[in-house]
C-alpha positions in Angstrom: 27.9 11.4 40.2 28.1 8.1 42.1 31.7 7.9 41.0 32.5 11.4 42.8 30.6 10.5 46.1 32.4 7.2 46.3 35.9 9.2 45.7 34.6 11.4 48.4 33.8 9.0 51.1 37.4 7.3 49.5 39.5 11.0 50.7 37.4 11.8 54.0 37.7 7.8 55.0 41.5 8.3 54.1 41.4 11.8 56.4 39.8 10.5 59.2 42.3 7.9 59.3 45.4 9.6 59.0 48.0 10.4 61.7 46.9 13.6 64.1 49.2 16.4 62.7 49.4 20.3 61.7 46.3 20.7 59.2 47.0 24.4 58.4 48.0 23.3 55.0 44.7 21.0 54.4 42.6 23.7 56.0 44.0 26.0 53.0 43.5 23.5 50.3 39.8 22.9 51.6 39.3 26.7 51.4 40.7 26.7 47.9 38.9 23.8 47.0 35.6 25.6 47.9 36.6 29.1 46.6 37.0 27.2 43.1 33.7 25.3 43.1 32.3 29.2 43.8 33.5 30.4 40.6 32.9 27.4 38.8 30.0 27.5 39.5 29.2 31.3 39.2 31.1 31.1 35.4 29.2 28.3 34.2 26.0 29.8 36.1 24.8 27.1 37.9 25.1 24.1 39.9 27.9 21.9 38.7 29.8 18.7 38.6 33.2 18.2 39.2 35.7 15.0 37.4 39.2 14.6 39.2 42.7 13.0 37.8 44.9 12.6 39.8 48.6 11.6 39.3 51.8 11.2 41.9 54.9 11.9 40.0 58.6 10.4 40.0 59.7 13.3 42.3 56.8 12.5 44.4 54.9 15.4 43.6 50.8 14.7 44.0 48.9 16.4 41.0 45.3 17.0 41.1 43.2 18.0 37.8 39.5 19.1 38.4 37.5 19.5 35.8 33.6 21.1 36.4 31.3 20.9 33.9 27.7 22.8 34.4 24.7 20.2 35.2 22.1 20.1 32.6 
């Protein structure tokens, strides 16, 4: 967990800081981002916790894989 809040304060440090620009694409992804810790957690029935990879390709495509597991 300390891992995840440290990658956390990492992204919104990294958002804060970033140029002044049209966020309708970041305001989706947040909204997606929240709709899928929702059904996480309503599959896994619980409160859960959530691992990231990330990788940035040769094309420059940035890939994120989330991964929830349920909390014991």
């Amino acid at each position: 967990m300390a891992e995840d809040k440290l990658d956390t304060i990492a992204l919104l440090k990294a958002v804060a800081d970033s140029p002044k620009r049209d966020n309708s694409v970041y305001h989706r992804a947040m909204a997606e981002a929240r709709q899928a810790f929702e059904a996480a957690e309503a599959m896994l029935g619980g409160p859960v916790r959530v691992k990231t990879k990330t990788k940035l390709k040769r094309d420059g495509e940035y890939t994120v894989k989330w991964t929830f597991k349920r909390l014991p």
